[in-house]
N, CA, C and O atoms as a Maestro MAE file, in Angstrom:
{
 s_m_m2io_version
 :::
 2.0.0
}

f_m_ct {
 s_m_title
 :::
 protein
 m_atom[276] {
  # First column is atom index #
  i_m_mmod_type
  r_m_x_coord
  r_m_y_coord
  r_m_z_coord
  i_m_residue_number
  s_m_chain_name
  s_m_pdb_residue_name
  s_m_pdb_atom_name
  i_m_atomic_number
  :::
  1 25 136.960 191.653 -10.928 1 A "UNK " " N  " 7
  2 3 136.979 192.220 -9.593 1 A "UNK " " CA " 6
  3 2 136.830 193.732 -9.725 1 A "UNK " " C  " 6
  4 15 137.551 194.319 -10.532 1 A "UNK " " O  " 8
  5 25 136.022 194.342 -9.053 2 A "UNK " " N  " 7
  6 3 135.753 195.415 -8.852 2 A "UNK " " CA " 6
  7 2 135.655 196.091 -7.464 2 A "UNK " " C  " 6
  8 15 134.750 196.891 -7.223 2 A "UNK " " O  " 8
  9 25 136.315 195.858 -6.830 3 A "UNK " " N  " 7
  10 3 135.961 196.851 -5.788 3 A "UNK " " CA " 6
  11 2 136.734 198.312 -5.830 3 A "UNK " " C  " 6
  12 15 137.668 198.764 -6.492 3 A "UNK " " O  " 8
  13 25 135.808 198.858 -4.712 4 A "UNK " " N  " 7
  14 3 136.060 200.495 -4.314 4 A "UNK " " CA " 6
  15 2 137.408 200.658 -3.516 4 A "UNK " " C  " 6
  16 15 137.962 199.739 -2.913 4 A "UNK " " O  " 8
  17 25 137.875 202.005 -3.602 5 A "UNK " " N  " 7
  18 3 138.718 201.680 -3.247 5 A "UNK " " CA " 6
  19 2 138.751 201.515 -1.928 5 A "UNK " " C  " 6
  20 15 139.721 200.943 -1.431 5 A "UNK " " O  " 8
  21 25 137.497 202.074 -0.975 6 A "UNK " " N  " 7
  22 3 137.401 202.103 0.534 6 A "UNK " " CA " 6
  23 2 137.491 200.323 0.937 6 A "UNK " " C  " 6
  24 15 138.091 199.673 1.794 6 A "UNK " " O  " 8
  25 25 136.562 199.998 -0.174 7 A "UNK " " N  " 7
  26 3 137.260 197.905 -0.272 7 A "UNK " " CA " 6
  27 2 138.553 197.898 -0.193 7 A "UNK " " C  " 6
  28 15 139.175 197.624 0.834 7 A "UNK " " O  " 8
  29 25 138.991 198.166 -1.152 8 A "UNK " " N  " 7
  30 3 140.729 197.990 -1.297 8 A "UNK " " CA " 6
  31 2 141.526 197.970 0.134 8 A "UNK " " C  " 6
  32 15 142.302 197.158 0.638 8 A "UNK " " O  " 8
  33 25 140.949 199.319 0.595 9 A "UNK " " N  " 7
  34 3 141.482 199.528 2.108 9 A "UNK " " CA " 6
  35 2 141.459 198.606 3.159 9 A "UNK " " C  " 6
  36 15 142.390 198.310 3.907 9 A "UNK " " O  " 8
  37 25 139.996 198.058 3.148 10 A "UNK " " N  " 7
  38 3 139.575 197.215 4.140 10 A "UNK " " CA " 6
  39 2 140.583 195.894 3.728 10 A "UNK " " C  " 6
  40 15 141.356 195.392 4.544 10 A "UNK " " O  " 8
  41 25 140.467 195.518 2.606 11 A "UNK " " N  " 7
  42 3 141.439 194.551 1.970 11 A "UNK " " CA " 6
  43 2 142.715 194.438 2.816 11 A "UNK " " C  " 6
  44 15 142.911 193.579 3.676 11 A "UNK " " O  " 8
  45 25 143.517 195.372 2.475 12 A "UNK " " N  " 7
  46 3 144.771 196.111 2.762 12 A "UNK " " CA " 6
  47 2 144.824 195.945 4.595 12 A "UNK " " C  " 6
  48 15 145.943 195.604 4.978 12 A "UNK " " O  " 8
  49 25 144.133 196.073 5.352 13 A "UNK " " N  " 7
  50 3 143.882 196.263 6.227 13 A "UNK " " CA " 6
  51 2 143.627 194.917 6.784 13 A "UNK " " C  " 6
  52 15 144.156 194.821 7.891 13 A "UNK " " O  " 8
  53 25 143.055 193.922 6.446 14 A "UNK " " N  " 7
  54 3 142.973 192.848 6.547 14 A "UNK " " CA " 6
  55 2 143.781 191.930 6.805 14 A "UNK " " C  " 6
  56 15 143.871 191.006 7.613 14 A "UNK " " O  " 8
  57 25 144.646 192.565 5.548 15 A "UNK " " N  " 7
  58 3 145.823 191.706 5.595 15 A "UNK " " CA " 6
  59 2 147.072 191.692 6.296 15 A "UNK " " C  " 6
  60 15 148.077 190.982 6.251 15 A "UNK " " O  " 8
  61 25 146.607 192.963 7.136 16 A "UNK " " N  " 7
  62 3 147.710 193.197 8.253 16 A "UNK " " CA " 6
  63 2 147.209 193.220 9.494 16 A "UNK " " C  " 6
  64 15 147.523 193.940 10.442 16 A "UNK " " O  " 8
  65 25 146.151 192.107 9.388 17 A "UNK " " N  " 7
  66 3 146.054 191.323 10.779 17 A "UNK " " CA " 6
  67 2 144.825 192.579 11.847 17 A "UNK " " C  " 6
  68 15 144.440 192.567 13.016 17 A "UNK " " O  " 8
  69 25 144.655 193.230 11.015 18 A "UNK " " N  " 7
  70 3 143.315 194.317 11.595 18 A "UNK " " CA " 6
  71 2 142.018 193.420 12.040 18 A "UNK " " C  " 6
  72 15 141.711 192.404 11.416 18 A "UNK " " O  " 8
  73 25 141.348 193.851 13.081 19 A "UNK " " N  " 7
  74 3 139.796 193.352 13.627 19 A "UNK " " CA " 6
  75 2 139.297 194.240 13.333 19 A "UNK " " C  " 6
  76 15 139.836 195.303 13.639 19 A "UNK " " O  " 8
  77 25 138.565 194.253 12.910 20 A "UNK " " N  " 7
  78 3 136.751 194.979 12.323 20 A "UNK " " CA " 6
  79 2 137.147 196.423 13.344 20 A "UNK " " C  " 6
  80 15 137.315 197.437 12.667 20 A "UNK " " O  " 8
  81 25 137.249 196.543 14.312 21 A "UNK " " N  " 7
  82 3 136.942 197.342 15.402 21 A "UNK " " CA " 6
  83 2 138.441 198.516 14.989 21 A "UNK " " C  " 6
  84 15 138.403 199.735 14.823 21 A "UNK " " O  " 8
  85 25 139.461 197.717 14.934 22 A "UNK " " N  " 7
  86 3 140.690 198.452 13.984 22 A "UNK " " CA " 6
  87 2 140.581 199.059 12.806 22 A "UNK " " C  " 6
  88 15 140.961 200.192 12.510 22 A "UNK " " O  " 8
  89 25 140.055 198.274 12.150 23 A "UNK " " N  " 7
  90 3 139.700 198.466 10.769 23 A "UNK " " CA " 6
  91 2 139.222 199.844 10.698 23 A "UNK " " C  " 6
  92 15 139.884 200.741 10.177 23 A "UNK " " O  " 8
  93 25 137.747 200.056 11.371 24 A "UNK " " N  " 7
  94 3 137.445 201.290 11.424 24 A "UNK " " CA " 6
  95 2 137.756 202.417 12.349 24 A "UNK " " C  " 6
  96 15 137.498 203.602 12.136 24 A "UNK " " O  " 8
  97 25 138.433 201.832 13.569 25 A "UNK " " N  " 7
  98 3 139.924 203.123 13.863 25 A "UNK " " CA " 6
  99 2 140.752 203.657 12.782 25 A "UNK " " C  " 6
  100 15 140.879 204.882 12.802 25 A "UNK " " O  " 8
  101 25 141.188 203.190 12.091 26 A "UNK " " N  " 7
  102 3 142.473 203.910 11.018 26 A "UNK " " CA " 6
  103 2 141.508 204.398 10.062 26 A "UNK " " C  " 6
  104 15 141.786 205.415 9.427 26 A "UNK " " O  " 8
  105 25 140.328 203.760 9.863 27 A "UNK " " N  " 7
  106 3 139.624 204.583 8.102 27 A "UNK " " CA " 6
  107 2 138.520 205.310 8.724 27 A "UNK " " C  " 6
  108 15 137.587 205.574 7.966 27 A "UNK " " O  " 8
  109 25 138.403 205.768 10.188 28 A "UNK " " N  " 7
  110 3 137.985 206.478 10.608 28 A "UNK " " CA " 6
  111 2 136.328 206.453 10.607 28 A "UNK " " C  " 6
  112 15 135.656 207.484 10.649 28 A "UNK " " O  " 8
  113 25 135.855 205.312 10.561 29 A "UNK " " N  " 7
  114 3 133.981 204.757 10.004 29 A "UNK " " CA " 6
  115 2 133.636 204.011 11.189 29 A "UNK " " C  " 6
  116 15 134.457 203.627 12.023 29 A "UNK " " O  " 8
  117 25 132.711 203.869 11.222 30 A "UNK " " N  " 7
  118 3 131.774 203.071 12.434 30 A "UNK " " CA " 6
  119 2 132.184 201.491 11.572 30 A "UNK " " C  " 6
  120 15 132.383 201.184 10.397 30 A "UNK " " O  " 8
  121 25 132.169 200.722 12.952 31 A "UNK " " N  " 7
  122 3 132.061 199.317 12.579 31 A "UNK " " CA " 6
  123 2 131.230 198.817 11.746 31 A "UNK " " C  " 6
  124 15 131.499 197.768 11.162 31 A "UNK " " O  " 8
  125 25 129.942 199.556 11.520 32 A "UNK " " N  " 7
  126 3 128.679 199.022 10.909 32 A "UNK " " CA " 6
  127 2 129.246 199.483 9.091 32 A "UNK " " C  " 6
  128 15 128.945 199.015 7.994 32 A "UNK " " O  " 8
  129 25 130.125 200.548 9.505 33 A "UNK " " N  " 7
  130 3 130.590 201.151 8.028 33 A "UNK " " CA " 6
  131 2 131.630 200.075 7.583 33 A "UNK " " C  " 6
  132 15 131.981 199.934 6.412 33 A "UNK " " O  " 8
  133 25 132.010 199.455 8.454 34 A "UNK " " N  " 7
  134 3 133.470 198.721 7.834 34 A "UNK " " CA " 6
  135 2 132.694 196.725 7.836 34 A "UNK " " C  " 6
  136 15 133.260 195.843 7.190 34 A "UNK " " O  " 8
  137 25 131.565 196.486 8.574 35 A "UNK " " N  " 7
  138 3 130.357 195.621 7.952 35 A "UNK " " CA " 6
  139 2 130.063 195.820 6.509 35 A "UNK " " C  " 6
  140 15 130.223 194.949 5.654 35 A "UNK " " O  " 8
  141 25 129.722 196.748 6.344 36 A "UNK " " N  " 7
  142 3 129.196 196.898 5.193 36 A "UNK " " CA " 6
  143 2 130.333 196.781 4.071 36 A "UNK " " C  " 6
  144 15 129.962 196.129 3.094 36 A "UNK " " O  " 8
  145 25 131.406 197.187 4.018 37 A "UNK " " N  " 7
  146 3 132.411 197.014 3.276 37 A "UNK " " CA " 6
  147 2 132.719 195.329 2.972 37 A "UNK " " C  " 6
  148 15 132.938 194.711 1.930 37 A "UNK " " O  " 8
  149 25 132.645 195.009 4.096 38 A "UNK " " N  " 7
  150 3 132.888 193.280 4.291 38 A "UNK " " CA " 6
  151 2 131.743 192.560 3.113 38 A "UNK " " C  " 6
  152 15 131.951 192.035 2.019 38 A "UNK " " O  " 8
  153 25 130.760 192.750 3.715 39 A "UNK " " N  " 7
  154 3 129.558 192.211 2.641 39 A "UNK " " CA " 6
  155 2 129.772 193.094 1.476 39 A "UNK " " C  " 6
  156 15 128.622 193.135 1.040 39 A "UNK " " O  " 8
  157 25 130.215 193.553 0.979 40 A "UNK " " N  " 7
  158 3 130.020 194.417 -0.515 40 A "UNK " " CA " 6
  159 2 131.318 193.423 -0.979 40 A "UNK " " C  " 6
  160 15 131.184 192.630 -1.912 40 A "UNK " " O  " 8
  161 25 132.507 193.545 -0.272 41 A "UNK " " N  " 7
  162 3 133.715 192.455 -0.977 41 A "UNK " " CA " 6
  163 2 133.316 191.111 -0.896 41 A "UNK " " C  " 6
  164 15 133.664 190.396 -1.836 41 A "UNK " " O  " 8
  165 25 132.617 190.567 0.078 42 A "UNK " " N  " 7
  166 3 132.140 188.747 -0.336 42 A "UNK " " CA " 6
  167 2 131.115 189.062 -1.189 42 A "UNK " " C  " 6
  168 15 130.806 187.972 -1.672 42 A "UNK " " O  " 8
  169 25 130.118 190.237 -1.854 43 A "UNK " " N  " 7
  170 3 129.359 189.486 -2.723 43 A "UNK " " CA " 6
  171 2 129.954 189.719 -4.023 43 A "UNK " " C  " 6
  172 15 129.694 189.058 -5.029 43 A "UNK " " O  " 8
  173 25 130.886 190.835 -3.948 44 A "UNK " " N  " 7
  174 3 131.941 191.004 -5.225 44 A "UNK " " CA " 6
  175 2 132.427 189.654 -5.367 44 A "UNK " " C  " 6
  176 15 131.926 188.889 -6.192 44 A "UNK " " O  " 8
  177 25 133.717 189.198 -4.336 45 A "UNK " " N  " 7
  178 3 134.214 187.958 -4.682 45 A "UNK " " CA " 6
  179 2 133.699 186.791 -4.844 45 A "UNK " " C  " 6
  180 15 134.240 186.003 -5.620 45 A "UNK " " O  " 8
  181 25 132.273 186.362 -3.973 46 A "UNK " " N  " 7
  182 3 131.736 185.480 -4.599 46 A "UNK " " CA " 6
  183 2 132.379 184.306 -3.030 46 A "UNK " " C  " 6
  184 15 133.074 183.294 -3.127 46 A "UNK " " O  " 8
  185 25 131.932 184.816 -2.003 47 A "UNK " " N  " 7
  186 3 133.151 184.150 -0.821 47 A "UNK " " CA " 6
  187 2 132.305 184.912 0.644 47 A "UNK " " C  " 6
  188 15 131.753 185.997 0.461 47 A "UNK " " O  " 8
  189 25 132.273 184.415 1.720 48 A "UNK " " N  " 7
  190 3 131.642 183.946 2.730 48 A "UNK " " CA " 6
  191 2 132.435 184.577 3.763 48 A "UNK " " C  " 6
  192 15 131.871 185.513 4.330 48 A "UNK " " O  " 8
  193 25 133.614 184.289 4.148 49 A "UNK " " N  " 7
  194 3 134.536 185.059 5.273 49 A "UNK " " CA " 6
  195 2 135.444 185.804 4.703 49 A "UNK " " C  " 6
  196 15 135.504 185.792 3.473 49 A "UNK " " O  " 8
  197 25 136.521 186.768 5.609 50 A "UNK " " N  " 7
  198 3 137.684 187.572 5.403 50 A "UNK " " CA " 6
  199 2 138.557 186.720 5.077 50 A "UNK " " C  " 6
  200 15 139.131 187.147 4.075 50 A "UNK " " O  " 8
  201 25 138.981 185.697 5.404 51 A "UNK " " N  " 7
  202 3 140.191 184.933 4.894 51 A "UNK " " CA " 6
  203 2 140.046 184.355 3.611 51 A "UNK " " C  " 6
  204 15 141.102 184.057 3.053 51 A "UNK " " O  " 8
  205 25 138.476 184.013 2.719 52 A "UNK " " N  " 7
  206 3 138.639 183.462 1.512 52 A "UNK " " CA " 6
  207 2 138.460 184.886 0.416 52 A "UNK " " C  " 6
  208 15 138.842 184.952 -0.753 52 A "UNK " " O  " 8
  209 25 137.826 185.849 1.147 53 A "UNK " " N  " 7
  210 3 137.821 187.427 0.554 53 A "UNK " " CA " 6
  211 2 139.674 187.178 0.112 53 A "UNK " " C  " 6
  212 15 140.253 186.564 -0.785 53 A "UNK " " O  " 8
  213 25 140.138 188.061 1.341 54 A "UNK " " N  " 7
  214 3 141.836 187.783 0.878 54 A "UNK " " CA " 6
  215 2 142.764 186.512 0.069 54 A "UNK " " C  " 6
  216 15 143.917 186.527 -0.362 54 A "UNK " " O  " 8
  217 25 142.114 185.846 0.076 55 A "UNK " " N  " 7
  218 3 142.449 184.107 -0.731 55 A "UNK " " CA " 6
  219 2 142.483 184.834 -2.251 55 A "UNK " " C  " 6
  220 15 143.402 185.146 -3.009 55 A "UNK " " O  " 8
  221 25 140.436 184.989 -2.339 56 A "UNK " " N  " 7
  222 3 140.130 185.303 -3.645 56 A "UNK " " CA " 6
  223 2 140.911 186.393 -4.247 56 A "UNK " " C  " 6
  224 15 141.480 186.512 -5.332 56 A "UNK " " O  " 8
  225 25 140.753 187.251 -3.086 57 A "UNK " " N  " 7
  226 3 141.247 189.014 -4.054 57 A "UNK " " CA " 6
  227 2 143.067 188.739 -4.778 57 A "UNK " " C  " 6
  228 15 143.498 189.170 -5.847 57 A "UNK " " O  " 8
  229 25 143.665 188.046 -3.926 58 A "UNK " " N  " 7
  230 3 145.056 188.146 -4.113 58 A "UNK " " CA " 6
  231 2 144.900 187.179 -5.833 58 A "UNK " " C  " 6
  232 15 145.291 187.696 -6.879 58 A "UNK " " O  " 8
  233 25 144.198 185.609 -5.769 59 A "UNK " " N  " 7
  234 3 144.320 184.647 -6.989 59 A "UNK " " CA " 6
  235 2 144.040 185.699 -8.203 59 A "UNK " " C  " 6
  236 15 144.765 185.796 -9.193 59 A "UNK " " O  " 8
  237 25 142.754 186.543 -7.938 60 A "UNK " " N  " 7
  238 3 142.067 187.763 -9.084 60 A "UNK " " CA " 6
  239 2 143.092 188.474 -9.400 60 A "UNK " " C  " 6
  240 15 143.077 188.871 -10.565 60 A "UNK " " O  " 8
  241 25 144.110 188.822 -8.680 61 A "UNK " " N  " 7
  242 3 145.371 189.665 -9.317 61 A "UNK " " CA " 6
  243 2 145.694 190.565 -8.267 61 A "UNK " " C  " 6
  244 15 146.852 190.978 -8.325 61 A "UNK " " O  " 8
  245 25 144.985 191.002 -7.295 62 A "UNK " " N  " 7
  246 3 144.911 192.352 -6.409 62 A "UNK " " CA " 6
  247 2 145.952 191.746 -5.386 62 A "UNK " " C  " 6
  248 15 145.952 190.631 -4.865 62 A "UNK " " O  " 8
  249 25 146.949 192.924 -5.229 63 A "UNK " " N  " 7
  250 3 147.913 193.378 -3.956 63 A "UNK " " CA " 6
  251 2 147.432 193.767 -2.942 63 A "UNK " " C  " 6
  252 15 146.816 194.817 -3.120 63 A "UNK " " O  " 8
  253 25 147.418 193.387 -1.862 64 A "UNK " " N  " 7
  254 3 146.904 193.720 -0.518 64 A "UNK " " CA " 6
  255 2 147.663 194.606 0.056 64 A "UNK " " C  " 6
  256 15 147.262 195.477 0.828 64 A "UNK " " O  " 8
  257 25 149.029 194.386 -0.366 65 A "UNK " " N  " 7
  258 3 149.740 194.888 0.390 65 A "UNK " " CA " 6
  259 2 150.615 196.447 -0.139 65 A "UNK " " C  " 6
  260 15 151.679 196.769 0.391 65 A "UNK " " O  " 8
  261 25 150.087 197.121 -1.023 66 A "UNK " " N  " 7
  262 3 149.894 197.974 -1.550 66 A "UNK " " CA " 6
  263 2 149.487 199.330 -1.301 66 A "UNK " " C  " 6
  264 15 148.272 199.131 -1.318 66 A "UNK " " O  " 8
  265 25 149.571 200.219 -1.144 67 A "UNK " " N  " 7
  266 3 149.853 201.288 -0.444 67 A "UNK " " CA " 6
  267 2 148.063 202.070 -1.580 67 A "UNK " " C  " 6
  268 15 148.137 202.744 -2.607 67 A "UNK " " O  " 8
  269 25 147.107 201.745 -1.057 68 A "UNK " " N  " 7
  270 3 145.862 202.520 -1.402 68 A "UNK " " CA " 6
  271 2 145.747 203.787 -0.586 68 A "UNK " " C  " 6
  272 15 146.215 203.919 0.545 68 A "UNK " " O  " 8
  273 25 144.916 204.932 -1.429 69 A "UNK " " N  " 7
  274 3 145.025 206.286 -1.027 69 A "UNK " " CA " 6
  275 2 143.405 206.385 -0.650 69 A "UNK " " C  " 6
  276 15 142.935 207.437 -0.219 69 A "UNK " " O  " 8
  :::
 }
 m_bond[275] {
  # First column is bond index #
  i_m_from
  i_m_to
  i_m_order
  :::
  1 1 2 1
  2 2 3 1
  3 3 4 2
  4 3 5 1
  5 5 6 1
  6 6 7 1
  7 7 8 2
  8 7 9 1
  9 9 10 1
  10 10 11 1
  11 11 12 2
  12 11 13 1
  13 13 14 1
  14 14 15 1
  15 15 16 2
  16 15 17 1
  17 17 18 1
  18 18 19 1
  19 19 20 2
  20 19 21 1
  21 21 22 1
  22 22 23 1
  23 23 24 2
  24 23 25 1
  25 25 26 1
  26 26 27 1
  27 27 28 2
  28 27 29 1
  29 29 30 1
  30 30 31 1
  31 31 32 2
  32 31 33 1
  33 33 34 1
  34 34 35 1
  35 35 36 2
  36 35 37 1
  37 37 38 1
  38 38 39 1
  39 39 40 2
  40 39 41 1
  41 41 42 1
  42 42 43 1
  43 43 44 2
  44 43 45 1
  45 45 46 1
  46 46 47 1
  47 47 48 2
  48 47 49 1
  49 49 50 1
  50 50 51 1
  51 51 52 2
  52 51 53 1
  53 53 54 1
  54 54 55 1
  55 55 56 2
  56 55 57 1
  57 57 58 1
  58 58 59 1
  59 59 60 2
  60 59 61 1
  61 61 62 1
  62 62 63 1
  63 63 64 2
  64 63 65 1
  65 65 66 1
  66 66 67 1
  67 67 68 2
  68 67 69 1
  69 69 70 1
  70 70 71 1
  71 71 72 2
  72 71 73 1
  73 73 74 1
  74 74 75 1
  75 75 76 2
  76 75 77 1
  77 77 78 1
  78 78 79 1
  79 79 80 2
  80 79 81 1
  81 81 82 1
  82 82 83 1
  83 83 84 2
  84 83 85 1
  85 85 86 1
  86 86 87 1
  87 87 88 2
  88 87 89 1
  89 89 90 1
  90 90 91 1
  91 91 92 2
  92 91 93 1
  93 93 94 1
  94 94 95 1
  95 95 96 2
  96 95 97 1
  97 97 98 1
  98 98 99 1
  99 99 100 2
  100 99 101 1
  101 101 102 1
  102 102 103 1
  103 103 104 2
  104 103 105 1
  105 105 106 1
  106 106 107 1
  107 107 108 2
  108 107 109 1
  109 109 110 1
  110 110 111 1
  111 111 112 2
  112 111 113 1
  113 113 114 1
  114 114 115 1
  115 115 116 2
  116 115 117 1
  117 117 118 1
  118 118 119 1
  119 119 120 2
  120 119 121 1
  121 121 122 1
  122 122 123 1
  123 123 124 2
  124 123 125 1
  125 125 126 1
  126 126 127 1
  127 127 128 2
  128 127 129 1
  129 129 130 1
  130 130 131 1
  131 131 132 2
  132 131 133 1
  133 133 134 1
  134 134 135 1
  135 135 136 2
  136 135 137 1
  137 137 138 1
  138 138 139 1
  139 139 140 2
  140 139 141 1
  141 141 142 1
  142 142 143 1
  143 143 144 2
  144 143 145 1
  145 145 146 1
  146 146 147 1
  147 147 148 2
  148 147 149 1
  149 149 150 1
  150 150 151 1
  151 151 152 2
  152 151 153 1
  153 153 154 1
  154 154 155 1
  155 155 156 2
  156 155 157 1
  157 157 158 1
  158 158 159 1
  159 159 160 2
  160 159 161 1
  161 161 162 1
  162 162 163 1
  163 163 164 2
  164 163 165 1
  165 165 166 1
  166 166 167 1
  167 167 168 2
  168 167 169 1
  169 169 170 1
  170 170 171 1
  171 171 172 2
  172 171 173 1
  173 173 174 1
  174 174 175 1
  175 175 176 2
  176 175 177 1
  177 177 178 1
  178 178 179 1
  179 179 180 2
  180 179 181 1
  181 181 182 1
  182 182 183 1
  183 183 184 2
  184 183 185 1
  185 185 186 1
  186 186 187 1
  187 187 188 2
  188 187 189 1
  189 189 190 1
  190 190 191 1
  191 191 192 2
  192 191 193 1
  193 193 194 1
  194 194 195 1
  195 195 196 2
  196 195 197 1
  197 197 198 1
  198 198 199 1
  199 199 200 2
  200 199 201 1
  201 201 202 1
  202 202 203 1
  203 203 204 2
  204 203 205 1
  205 205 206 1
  206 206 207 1
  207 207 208 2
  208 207 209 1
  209 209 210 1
  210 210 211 1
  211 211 212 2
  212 211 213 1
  213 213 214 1
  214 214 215 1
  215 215 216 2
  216 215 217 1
  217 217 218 1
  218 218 219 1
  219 219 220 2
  220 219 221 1
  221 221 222 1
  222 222 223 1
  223 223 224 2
  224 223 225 1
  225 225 226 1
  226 226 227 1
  227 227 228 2
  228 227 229 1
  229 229 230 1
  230 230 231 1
  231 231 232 2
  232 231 233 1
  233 233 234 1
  234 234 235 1
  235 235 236 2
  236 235 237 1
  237 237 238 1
  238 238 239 1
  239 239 240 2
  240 239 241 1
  241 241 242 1
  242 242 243 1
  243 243 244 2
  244 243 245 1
  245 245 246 1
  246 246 247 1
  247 247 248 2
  248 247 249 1
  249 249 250 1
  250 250 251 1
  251 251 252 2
  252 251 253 1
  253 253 254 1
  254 254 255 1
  255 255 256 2
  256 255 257 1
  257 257 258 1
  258 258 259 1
  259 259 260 2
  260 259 261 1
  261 261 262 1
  262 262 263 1
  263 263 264 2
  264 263 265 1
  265 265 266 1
  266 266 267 1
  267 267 268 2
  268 267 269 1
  269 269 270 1
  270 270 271 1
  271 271 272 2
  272 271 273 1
  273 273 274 1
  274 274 275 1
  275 275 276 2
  :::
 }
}
């Protein structure tokens, strides 16, 4: 697993129940910016929606819930 950490965020963000439209309220990016994040973590993980993204990232080892800078 490799993602960035602006992934990480979206991750993080995810997992506290954020919509796309939230998502890029707090990290301050256009929706199309926080799209693009989405597709960069399913083709990292190898996974289709946000809920098997967060499935995968957590089994790979990654904390969601983790305080990224």
């Amino acid at each position: 697993m490799n993602l960035t950490i602006r992934e990480e965020q979206v991750i993080s963000l995810i997992a506290a129940g954020m919509r796309n439209d939230e998502i890029a309220g707090c990290m301050g990016v256009s929706i199309r910016t926080v799209h693009a994040h989405l597709t960069n973590i399913y083709n990292k993980l190898g996974v289709s929606n946000r809920s098997a993204a967060l499935v995968s990232y957590i089994k790979q080892g990654g904390n969601p819930f983790k305080s990224v800078a």
